[in-house]
C-alpha positions in Angstrom: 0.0 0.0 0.0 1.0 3.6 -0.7 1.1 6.3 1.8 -1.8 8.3 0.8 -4.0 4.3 0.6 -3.0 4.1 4.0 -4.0 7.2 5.2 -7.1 6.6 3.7 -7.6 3.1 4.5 -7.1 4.1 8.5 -10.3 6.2 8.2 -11.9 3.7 6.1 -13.0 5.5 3.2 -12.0 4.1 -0.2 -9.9 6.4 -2.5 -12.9 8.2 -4.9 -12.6 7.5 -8.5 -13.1 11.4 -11.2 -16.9 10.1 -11.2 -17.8 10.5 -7.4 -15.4 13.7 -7.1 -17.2 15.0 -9.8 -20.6 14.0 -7.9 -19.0 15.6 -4.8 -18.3 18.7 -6.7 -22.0 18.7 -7.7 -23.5 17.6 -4.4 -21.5 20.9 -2.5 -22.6 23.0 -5.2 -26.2 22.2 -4.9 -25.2 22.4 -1.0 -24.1 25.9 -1.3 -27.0 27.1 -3.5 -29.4 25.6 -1.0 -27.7 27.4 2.0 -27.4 30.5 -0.3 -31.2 30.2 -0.8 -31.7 29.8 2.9 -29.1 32.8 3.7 -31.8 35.1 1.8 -34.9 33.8 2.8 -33.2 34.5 6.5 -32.3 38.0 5.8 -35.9 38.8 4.2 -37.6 37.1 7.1 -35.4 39.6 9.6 -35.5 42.6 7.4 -38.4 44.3 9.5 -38.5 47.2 7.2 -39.0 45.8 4.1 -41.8 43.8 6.0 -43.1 47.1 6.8 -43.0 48.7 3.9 -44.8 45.6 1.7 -47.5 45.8 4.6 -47.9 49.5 4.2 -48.1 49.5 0.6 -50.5 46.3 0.4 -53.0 48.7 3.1 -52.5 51.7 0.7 -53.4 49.7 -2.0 -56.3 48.2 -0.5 -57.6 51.6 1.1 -57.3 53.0 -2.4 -59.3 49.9 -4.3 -62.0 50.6 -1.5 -62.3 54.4 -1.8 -62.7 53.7 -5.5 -65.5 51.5 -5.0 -67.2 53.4 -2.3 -66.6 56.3 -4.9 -68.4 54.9 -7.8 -70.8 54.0 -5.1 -71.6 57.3 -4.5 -71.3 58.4 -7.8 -74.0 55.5 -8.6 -76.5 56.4 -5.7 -76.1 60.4 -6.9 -77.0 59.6 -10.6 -80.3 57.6 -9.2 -81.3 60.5 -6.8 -81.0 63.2 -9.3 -82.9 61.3 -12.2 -85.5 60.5 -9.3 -85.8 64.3 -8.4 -86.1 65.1 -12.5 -88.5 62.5 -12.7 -90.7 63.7 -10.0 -90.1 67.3 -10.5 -93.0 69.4 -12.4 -91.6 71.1 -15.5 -92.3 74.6 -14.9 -90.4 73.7 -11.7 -87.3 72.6 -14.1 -87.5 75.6 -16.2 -87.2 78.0 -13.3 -84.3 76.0 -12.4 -82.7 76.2 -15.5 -83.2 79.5 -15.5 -81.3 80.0 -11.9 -78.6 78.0 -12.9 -78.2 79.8 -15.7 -78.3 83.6 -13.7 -75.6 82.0 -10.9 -73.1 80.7 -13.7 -73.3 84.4 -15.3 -72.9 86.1 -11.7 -70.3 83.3 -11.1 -68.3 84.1 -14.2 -68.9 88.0 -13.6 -67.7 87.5 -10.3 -64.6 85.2 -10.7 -63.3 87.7 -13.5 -64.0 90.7 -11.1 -62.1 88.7 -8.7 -59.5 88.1 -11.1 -58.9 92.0 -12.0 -58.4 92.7 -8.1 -56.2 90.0 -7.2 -52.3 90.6 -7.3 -50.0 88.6 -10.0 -47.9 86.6 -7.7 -51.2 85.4 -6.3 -52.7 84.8 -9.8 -49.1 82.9 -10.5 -49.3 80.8 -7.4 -53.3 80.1 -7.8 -52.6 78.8 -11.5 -49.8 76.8 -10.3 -52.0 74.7 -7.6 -54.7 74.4 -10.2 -52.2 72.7 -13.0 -50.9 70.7 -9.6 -54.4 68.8 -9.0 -55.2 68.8 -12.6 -52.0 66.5 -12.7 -53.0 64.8 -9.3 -56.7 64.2 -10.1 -57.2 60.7 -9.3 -55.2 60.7 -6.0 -57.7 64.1 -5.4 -60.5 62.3 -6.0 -59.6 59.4 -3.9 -58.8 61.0 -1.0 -62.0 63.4 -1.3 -64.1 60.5 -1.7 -62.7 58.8 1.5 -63.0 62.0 3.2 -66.6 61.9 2.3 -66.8 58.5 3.3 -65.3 59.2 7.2 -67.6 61.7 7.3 -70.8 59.8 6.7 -69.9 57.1 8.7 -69.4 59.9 11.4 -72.4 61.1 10.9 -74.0 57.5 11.0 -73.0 56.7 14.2 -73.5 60.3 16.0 -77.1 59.3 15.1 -77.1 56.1 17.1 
């Protein structure tokens, strides 16, 4: 026997032939992406913050789906009350109306341009800005309006109980 058999034979493992070493290179390679795998799914499970941050952005996204849908809601039950009311409204009754509405967008408009004659430039400059600001934001307007709407009528509801 030769010195390195020997060594090996006083442990009692035979001497590998290149197919098991190559096996052995491919079992510790599967080894290490296994414990790789495991190293990761470690850190995410202890990385707190990023657990946060999913959570708060999974509640965002379901407070925003449901102020949608309590929007169209409300968008739904207004369309049915105002073609009840036309329905049930006389139409000389209408025609006054029309009329009114008519009178308070012309003293509207008369007044808003009056309004704008008397009001300073950088005022004018900053007003125009925030107006082209939520017509760029409308949908996140909308959404938080209509939940706003919605806290308040559930206020409402319950100060009545």
């Amino acid at each position: 026997m030769t010195m390195k058999e020997e060594s090996r034979a006083d442990i009692g493992t035979p001497v590998p032939d290149a197919s098991s070493t190559d096996e052995l290179r491919e079992q510790a390679e599967r080894t290490r992406d296994e414990l790789g795998r495991t190293a990761e799914a470690l850190g995410a499970k202890a990385d707190v913050k990023a657990q946060a941050k999913e959570k708060s952005a999974a509640a965002r996204k379901q407070a925003s789906e449901k102020a949608s849908l309590v929007a169209d809601q409300i968008r739904e039950k207004a369309e049915q009350a105002t073609e009840l009311v036309k329905d049930r409204t006389p139409d000389p009754v209408l025609e006054k109306t029309a009329q009114a509405a008519a009178q308070v967008r012309e003293t509207a408009s008369k007044a808003g341009q009056y309004a704008a004659d008397k009001t300073p430039d950088p005022v004018l400059e900053k007003a125009g800005r925030a107006t082209s600001i939520a017509r760029a934001n409308r949908k996140p307007l909308l959404a938080g309006g209509a939940l706003l709407a919605v806290v308040l009528l559930v206020r409402r509801a319950r100060g009545r109980r």
